[in-house]
Backbone of each chain as nested JSON, in Angstrom:
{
  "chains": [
    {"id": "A", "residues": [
      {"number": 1, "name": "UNK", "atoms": {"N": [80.223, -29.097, 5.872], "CA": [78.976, -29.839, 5.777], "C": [79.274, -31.323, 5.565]}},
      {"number": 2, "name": "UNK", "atoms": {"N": [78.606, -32.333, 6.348], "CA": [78.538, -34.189, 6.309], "C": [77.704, -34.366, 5.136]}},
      {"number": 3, "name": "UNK", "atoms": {"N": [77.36, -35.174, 4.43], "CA": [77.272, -35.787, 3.661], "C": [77.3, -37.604, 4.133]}},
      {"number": 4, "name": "UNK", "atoms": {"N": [76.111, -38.468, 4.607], "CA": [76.416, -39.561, 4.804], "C": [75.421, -40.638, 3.451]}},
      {"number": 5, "name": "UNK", "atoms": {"N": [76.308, -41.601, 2.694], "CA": [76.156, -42.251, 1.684], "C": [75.566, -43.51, 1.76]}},
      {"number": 6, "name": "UNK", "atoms": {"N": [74.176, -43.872, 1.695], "CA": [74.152, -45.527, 2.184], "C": [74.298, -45.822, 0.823]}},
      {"number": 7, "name": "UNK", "atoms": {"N": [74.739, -46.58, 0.401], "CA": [74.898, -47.635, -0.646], "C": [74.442, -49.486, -0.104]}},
      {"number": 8, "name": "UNK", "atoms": {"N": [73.472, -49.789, -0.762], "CA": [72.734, -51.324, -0.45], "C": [72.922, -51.996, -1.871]}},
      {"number": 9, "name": "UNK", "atoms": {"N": [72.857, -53.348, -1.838], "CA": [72.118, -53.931, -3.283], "C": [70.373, -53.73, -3.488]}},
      {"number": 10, "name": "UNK", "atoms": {"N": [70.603, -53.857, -4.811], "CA": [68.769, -53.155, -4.637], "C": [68.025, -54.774, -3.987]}},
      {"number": 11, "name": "UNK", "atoms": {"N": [67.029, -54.456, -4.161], "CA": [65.701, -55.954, -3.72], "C": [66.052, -56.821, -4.803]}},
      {"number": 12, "name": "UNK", "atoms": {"N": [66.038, -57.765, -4.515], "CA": [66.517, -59.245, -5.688], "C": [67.328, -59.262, -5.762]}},
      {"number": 13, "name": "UNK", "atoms": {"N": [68.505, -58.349, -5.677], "CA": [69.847, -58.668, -6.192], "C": [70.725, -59.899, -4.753]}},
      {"number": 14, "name": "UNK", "atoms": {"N": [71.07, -60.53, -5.434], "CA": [71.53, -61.327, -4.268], "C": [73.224, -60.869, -3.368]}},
      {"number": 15, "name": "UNK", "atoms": {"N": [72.406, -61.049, -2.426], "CA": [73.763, -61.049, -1.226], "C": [74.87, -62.029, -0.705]}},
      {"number": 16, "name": "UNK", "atoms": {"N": [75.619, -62.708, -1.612], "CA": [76.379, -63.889, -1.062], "C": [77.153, -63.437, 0.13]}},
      {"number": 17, "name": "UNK", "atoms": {"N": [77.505, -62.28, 0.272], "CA": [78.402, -61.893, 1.673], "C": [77.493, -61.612, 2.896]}},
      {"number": 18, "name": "UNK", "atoms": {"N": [76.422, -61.374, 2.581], "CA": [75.148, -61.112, 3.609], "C": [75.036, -62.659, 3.792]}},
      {"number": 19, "name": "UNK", "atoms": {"N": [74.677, -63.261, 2.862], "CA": [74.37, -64.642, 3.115], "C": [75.943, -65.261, 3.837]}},
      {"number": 20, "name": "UNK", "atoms": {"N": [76.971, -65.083, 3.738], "CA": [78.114, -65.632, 4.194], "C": [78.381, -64.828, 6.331]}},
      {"number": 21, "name": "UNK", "atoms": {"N": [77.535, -64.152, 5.977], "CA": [77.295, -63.157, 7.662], "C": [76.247, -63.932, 8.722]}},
      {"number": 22, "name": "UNK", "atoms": {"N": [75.546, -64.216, 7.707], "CA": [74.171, -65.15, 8.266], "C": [74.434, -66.274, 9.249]}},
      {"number": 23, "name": "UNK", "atoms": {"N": [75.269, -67.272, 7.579], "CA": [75.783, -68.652, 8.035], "C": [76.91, -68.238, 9.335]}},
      {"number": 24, "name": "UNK", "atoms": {"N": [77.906, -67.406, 9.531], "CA": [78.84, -67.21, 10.294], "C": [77.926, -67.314, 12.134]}},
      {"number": 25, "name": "UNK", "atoms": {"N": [76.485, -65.997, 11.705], "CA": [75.674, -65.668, 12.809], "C": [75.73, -66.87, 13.839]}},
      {"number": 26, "name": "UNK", "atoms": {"N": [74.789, -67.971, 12.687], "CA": [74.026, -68.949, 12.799], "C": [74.955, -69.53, 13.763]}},
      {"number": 27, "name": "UNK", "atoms": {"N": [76.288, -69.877, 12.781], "CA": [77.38, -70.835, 13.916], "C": [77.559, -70.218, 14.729]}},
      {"number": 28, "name": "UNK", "atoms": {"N": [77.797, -69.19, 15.71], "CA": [77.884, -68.703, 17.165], "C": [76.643, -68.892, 17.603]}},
      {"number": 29, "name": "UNK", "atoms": {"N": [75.846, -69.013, 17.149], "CA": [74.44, -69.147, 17.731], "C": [73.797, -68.509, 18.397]}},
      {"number": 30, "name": "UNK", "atoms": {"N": [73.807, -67.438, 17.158], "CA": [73.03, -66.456, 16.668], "C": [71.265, -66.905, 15.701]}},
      {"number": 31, "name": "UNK", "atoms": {"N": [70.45, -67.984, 16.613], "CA": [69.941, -68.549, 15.169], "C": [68.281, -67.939, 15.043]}},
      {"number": 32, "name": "UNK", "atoms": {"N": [68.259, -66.748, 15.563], "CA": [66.86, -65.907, 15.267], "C": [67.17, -65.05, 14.154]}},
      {"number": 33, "name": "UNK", "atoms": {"N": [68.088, -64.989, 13.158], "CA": [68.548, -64.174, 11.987], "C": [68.201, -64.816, 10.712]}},
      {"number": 34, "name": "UNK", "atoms": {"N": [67.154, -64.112, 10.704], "CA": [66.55, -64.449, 9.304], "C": [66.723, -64.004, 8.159]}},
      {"number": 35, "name": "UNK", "atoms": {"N": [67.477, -63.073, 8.079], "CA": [68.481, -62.268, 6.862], "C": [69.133, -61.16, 7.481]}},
      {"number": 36, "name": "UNK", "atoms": {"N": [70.686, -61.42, 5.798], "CA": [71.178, -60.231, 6.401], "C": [71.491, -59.601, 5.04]}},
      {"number": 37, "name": "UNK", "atoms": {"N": [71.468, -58.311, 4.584], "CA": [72.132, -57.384, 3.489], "C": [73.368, -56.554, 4.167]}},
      {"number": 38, "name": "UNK", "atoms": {"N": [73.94, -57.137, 3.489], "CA": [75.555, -56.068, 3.805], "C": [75.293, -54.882, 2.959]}},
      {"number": 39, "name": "UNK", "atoms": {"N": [75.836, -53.981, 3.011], "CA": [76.076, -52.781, 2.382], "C": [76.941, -52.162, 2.525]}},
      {"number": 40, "name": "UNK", "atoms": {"N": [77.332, -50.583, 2.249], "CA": [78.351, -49.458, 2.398], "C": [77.951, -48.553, 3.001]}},
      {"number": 41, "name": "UNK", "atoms": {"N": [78.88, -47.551, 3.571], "CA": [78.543, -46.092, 4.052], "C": [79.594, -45.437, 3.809]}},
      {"number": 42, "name": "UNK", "atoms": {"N": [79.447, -44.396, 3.576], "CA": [80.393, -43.132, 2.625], "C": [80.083, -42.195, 3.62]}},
      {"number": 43, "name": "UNK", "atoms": {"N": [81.031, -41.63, 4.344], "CA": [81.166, -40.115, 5.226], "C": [81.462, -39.12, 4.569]}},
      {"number": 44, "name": "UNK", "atoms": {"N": [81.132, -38.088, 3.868], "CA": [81.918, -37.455, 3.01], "C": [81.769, -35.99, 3.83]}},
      {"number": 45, "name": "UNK", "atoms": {"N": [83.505, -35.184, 4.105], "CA": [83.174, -33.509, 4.831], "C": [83.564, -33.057, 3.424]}},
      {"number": 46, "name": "UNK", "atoms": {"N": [82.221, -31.851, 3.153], "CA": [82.445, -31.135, 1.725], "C": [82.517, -29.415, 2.635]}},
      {"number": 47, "name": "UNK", "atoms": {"N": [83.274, -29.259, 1.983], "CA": [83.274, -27.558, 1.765], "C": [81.911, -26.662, 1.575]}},
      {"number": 48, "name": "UNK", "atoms": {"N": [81.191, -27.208, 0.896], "CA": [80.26, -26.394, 0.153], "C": [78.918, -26.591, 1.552]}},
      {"number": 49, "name": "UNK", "atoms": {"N": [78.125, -25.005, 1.216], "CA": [77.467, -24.943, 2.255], "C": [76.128, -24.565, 2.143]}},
      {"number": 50, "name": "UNK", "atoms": {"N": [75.997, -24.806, 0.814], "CA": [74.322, -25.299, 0.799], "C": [73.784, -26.494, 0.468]}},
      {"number": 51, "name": "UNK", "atoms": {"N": [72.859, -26.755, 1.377], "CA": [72.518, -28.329, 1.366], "C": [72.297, -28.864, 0.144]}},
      {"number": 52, "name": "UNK", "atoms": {"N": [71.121, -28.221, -0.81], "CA": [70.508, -28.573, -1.819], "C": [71.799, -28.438, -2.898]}},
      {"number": 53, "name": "UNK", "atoms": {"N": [72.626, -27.573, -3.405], "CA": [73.764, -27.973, -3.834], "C": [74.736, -28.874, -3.718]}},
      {"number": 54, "name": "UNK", "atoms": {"N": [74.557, -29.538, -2.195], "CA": [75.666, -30.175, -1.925], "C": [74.796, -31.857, -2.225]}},
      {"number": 55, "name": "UNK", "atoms": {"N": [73.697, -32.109, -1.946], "CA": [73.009, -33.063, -1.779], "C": [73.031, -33.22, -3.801]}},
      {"number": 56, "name": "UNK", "atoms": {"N": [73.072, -32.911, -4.641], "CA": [72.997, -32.522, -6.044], "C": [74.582, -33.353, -6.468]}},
      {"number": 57, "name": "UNK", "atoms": {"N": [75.44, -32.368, -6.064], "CA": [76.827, -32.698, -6.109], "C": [77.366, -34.069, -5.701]}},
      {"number": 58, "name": "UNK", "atoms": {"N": [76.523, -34.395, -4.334], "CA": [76.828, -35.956, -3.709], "C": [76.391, -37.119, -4.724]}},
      {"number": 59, "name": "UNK", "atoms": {"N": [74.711, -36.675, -5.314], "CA": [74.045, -37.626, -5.915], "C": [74.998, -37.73, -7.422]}},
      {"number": 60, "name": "UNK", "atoms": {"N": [75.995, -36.707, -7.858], "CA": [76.479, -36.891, -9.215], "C": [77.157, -37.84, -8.897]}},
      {"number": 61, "name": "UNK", "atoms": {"N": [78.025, -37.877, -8.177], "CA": [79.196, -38.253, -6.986], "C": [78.884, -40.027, -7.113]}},
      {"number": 62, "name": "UNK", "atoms": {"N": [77.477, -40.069, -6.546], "CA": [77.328, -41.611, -6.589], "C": [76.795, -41.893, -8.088]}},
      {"number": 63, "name": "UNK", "atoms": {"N": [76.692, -41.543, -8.857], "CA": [75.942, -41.924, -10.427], "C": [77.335, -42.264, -10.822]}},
      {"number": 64, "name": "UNK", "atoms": {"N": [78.343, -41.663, -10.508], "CA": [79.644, -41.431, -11.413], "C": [80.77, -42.43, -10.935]}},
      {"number": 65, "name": "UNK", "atoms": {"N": [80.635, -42.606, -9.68], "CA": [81.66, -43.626, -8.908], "C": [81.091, -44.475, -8.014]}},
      {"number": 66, "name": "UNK", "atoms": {"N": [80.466, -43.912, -6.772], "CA": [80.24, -44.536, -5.419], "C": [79.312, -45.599, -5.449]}},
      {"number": 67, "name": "UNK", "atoms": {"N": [78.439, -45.76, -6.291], "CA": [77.515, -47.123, -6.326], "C": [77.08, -47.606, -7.888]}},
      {"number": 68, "name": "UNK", "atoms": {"N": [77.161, -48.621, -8.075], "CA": [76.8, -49.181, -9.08], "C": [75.631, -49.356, -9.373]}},
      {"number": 69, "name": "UNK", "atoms": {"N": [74.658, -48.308, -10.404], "CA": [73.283, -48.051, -10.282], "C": [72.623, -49.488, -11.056]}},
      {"number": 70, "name": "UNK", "atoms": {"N": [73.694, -50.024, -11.587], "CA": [72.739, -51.341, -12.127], "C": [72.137, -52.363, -10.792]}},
      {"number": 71, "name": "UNK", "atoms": {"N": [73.109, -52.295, -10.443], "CA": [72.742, -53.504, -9.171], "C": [72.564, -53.114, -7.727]}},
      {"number": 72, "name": "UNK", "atoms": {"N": [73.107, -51.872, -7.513], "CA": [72.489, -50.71, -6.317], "C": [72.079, -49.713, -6.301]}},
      {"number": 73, "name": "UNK", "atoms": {"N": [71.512, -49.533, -4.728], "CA": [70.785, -48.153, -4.522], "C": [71.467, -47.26, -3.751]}},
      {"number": 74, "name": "UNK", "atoms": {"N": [71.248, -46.113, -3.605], "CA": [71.92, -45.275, -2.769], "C": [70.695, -44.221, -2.36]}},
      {"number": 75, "name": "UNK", "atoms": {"N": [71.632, -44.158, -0.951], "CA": [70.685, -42.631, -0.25], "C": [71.442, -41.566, 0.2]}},
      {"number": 76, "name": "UNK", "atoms": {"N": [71.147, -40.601, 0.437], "CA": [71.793, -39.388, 0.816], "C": [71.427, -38.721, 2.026]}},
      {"number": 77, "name": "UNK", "atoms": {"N": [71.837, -38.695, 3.283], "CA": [71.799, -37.841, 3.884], "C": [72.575, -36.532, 3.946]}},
      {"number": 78, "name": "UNK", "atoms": {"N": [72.244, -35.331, 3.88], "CA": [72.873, -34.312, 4.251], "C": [72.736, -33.752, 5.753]}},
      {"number": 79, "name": "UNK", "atoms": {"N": [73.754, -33.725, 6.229], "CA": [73.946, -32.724, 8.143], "C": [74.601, -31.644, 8.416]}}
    ]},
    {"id": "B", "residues": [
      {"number": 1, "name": "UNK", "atoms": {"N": [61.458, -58.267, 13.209], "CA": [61.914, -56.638, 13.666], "C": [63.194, -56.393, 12.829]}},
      {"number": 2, "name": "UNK", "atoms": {"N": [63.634, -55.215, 12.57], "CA": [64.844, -55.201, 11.542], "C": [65.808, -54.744, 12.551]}},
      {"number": 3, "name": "UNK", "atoms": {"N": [66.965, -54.909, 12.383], "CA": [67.886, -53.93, 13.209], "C": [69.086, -53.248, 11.749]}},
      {"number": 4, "name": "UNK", "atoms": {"N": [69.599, -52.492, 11.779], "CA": [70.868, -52.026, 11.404], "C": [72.028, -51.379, 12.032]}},
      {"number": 5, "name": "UNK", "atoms": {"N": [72.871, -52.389, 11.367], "CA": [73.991, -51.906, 12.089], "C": [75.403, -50.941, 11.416]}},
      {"number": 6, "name": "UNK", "atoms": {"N": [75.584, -50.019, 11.86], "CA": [76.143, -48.762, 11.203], "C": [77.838, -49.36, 11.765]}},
      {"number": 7, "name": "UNK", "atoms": {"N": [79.042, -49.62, 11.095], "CA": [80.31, -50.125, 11.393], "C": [80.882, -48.746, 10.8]}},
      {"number": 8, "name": "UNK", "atoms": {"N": [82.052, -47.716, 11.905], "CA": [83.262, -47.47, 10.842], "C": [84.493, -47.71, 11.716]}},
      {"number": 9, "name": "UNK", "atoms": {"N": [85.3, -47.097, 10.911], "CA": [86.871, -46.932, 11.659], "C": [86.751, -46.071, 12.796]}},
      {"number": 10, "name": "UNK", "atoms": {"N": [87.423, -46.116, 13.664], "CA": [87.702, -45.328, 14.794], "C": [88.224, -44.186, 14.386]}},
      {"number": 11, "name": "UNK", "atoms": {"N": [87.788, -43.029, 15.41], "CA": [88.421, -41.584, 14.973], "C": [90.053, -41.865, 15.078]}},
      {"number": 12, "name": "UNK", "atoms": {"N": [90.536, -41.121, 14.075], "CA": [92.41, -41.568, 14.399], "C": [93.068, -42.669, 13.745]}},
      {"number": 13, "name": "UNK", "atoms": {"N": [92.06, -43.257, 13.58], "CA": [92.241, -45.016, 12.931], "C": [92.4, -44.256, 11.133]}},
      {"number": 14, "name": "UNK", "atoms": {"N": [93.556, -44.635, 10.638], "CA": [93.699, -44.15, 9.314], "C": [92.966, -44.863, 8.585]}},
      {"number": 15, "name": "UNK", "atoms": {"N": [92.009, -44.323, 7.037], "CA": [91.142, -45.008, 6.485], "C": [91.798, -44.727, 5.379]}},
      {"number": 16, "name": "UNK", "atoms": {"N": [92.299, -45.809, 4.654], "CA": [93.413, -45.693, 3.315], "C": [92.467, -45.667, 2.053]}},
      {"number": 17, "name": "UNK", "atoms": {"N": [90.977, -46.689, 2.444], "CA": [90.079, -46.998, 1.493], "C": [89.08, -45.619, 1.355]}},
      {"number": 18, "name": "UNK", "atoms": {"N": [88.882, -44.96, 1.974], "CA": [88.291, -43.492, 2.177], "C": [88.814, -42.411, 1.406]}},
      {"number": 19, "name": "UNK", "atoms": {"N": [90.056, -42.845, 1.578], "CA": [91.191, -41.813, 0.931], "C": [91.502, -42.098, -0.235]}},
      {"number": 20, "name": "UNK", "atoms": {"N": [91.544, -43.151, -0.934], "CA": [91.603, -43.393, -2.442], "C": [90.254, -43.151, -2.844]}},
      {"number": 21, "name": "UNK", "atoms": {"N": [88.929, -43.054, -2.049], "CA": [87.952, -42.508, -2.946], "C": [88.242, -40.804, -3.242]}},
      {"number": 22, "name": "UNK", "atoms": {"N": [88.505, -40.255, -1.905], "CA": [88.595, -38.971, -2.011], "C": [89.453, -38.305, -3.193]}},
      {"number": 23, "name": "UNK", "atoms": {"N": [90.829, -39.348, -3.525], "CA": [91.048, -39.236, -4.554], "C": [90.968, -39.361, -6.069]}},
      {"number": 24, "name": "UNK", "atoms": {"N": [89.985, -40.541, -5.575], "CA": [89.409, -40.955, -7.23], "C": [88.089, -39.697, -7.29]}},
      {"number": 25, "name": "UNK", "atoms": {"N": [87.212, -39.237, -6.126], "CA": [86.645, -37.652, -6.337], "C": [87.528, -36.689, -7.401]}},
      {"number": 26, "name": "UNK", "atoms": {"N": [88.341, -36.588, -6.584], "CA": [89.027, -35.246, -6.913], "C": [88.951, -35.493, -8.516]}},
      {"number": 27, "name": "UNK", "atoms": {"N": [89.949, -36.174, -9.071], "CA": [89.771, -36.72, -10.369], "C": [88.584, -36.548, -10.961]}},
      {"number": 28, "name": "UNK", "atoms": {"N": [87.803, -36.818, -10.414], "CA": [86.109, -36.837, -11.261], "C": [85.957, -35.072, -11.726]}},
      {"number": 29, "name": "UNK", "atoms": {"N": [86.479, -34.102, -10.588], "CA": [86.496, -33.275, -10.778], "C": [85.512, -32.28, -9.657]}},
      {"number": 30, "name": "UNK", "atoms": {"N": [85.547, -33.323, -8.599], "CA": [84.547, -33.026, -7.137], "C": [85.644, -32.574, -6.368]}},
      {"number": 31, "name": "UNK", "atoms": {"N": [86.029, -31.539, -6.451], "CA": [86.721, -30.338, -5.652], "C": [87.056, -29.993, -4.467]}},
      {"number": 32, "name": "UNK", "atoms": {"N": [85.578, -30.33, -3.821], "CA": [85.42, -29.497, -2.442], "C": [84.806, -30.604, -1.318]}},
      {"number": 33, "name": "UNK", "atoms": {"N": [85.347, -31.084, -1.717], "CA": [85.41, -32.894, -1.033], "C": [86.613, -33.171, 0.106]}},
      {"number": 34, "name": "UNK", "atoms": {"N": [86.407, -32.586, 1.475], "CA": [87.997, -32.85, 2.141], "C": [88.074, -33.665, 2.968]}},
      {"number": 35, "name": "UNK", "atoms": {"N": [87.367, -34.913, 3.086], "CA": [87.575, -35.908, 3.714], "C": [86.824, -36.904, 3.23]}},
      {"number": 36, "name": "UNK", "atoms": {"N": [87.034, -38.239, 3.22], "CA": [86.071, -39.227, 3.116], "C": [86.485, -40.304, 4.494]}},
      {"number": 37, "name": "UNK", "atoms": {"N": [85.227, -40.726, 4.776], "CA": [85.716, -42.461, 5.822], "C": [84.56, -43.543, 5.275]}},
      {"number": 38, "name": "UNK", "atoms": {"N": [84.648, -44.412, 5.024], "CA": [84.428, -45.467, 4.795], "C": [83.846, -46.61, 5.787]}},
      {"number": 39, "name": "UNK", "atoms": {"N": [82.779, -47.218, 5.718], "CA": [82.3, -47.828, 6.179], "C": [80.952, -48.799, 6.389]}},
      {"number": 40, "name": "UNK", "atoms": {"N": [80.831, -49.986, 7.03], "CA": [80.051, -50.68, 6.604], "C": [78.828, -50.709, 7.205]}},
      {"number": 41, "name": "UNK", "atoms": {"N": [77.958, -51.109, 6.491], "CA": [76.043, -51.469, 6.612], "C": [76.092, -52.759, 7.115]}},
      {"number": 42, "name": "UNK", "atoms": {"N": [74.849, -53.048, 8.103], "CA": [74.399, -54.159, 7.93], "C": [73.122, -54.291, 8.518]}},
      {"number": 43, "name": "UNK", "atoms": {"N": [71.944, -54.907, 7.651], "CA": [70.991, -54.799, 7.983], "C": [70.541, -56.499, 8.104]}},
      {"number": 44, "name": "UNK", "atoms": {"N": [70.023, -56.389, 9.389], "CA": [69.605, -57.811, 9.885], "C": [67.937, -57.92, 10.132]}},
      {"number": 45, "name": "UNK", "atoms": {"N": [67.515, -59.504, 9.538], "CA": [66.186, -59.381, 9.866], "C": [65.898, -60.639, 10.9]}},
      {"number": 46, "name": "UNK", "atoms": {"N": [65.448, -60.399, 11.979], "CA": [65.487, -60.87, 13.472], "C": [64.202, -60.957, 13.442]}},
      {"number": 47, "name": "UNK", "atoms": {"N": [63.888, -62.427, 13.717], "CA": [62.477, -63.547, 14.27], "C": [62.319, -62.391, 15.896]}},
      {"number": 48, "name": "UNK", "atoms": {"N": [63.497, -62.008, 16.708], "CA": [63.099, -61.551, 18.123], "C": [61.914, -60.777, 18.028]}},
      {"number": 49, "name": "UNK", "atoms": {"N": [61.202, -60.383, 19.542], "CA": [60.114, -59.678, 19.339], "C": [60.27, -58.479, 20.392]}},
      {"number": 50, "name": "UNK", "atoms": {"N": [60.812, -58.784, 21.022], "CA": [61.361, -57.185, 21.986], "C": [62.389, -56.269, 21.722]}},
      {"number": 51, "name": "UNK", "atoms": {"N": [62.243, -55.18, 21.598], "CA": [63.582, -54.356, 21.248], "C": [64.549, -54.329, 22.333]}},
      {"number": 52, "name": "UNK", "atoms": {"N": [64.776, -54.352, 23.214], "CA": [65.482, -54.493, 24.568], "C": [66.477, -55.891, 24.091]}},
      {"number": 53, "name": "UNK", "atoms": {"N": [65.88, -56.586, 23.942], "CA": [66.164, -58.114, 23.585], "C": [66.898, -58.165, 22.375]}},
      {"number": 54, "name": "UNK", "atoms": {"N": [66.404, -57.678, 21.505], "CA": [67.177, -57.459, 19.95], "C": [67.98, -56.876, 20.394]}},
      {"number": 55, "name": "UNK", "atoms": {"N": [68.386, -55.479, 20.39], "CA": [69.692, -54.934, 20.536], "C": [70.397, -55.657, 21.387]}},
      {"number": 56, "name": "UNK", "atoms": {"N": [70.679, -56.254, 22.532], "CA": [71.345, -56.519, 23.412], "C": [72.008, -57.581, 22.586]}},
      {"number": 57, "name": "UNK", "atoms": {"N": [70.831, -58.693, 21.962], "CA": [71.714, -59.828, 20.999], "C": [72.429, -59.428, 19.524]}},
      {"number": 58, "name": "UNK", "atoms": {"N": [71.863, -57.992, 19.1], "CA": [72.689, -57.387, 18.035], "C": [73.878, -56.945, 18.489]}},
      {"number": 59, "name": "UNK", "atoms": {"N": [74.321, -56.483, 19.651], "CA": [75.148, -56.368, 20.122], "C": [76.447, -57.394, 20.664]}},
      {"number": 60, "name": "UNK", "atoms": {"N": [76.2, -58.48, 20.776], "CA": [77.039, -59.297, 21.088], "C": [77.199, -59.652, 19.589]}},
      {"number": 61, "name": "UNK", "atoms": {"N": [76.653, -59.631, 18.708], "CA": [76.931, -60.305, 17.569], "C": [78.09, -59.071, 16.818]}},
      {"number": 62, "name": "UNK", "atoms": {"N": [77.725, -58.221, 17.418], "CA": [78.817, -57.217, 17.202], "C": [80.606, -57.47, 17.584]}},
      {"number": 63, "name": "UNK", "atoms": {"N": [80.199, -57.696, 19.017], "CA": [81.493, -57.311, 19.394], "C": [81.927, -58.869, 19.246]}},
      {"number": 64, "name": "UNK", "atoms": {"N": [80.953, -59.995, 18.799], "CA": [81.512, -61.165, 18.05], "C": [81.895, -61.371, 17.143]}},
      {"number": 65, "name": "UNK", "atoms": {"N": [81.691, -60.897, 16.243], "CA": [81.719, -61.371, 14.899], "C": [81.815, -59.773, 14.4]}},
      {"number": 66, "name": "UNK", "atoms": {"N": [80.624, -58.728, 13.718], "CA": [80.627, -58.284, 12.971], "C": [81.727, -56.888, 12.948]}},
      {"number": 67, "name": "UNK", "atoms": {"N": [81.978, -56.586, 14.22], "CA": [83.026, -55.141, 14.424], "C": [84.058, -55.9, 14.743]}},
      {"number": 68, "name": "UNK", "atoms": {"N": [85.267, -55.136, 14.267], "CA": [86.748, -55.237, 14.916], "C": [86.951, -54.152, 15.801]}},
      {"number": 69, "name": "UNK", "atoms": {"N": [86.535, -54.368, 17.375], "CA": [86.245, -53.659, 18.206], "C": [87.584, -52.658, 18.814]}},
      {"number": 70, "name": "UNK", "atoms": {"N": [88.9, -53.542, 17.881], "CA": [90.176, -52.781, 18.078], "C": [90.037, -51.508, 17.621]}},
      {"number": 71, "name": "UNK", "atoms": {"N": [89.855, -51.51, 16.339], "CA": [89.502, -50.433, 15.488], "C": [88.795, -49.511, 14.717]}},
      {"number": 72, "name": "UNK", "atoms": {"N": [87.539, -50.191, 15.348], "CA": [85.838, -49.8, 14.741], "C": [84.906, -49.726, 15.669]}},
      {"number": 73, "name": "UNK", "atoms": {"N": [84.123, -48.903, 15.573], "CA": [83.041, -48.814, 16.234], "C": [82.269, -49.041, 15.69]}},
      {"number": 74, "name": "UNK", "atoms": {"N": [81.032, -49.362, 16.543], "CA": [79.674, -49.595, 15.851], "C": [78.252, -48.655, 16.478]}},
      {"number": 75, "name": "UNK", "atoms": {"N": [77.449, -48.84, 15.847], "CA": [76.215, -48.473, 16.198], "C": [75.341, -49.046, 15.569]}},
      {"number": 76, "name": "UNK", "atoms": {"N": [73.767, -49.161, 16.489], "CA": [72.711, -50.137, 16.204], "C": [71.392, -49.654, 16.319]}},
      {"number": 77, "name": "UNK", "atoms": {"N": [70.711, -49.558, 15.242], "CA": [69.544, -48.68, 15.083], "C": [68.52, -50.247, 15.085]}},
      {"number": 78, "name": "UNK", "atoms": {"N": [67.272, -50.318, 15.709], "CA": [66.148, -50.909, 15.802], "C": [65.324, -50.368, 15.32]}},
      {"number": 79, "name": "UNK", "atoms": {"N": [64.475, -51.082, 14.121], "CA": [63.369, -50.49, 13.507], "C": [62.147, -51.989, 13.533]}}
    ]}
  ]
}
């Protein structure tokens, strides 16, 4: 079973590397980019083969390591 | 219009940063965890007004700037 992890900064939290993607855009001239948020993605193949267990297990997964709940969010897809 | 853009490593392409999570998992005591890959978000907010038009310029900004097309692929979701 997949397991895919978005990890973002939450709303307000600021993006200096999003903002450093922007300015980069801008200079190739790229200049209809009106923001950008960088983020993460986590692929994870688990063994386990029920969703609702595994989707449980993922979410400990990110409380415990994969995103920093002060200043990010995370989502979970299970496939 | 928003676009996002989904970046990882290429299949085959070794992910060293994937693999020290999988191991910092295991440690946690997440077991049944047998692969991780790693990879990046990016969500752009685009003045464009056609989707045809957006992707095509999310796309060059891709294989400009935001993917290392040696070793990563990308994909581009329009919302």
């Amino acid at each position: 079973m997949k397991a895919r992890v978005t990890i973002m900064l939450k709303d307000g939290v600021l993006d200096p590397q999003g903002e450093a993607i922007r300015h980069a855009l801008g200079g190739l001239g790229h200049k209809d980019v009106a923001g950008v948020r960088q983020g993460k993605l986590i692929e994870l193949d688990l063994t386990a083969t029920d969703p609702e267990a595994a989707r449980a297990e993922v979410a400990r997964m990110c409380e415990g390591l994969l995103a920093n709940t002060v200043i990010e969010k995370y989502s979970i897809e299970i496939a």
